[in-house]
Structures are given as C-alpha cells and as structure tokens.
C-alpha positions in Angstrom: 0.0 0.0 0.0 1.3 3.5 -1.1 1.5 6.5 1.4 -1.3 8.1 -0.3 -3.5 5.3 0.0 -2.9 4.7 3.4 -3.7 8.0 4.5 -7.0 7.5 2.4 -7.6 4.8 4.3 -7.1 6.2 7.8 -9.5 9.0 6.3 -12.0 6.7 5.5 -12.3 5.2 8.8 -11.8 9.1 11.1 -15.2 10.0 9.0 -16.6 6.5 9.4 -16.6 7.0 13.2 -17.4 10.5 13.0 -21.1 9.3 10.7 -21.0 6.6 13.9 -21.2 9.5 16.4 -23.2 11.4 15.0 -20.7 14.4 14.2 -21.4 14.3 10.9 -24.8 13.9 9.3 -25.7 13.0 5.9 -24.9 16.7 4.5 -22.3 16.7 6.7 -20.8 14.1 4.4 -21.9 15.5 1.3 -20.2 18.7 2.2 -16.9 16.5 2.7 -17.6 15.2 -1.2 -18.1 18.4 -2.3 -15.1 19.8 -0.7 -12.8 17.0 -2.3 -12.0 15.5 1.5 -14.4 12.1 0.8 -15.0 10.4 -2.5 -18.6 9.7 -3.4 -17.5 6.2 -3.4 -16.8 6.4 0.3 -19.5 8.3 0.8 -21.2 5.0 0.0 -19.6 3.0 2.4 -19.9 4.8 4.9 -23.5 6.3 4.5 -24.7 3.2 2.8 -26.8 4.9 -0.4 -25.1 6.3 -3.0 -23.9 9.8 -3.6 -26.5 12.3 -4.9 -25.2 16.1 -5.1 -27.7 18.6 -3.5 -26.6 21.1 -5.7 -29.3 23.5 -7.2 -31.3 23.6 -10.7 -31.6 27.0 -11.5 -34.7 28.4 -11.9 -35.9 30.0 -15.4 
C-alpha cells in the first residue's frame, strides 16, 4: 500500500466514526464530497446509499 492510499484509508475510517457518532450527518458528508475530503465512493460505504449532489437547478 502506497503513502497516499494509506492516509485514504485512515481518512475513510476518522469520517466513518465520525457518521457513527453522529458528528457528521448526511450533508455533513456530502459537504466533505463536495469539498474533495471524501469520495462519493466512500461516501457509499460509509452512509450506505449512494452519492447524490444537493446542488441546485436554477430556476428559469
């Protein structure tokens, strides 16, 4: 395993127990997605449903 993806890793599993706490909620994680800290893939691990951005339509 390469540094990288061992830091990943250990990533992974600090915002796993954070969603296990309760420190984060679901747009909690979504806000880590968005901000490049969580992959929607983890996202999906972790939240258990896949990765949907929030972001909005704009209106006409």
């Amino acid at each position: 395993m390469t540094l990288m993806e061992q830091i990943q890793a250990n990533f992974l599993e600090m915002y796993k127990m954070d969603w296990e706490f309760g420190i984060y909620d679901k747009d909690g994680m979504k806000g880590l997605v968005v901000q490049g800290f969580l992959s929607p893939e983890n996202y999906q691990k972790i939240v258990g449903e896949a990765y949907a951005s929030t972001a909005a339509t704009p209106q006409q």
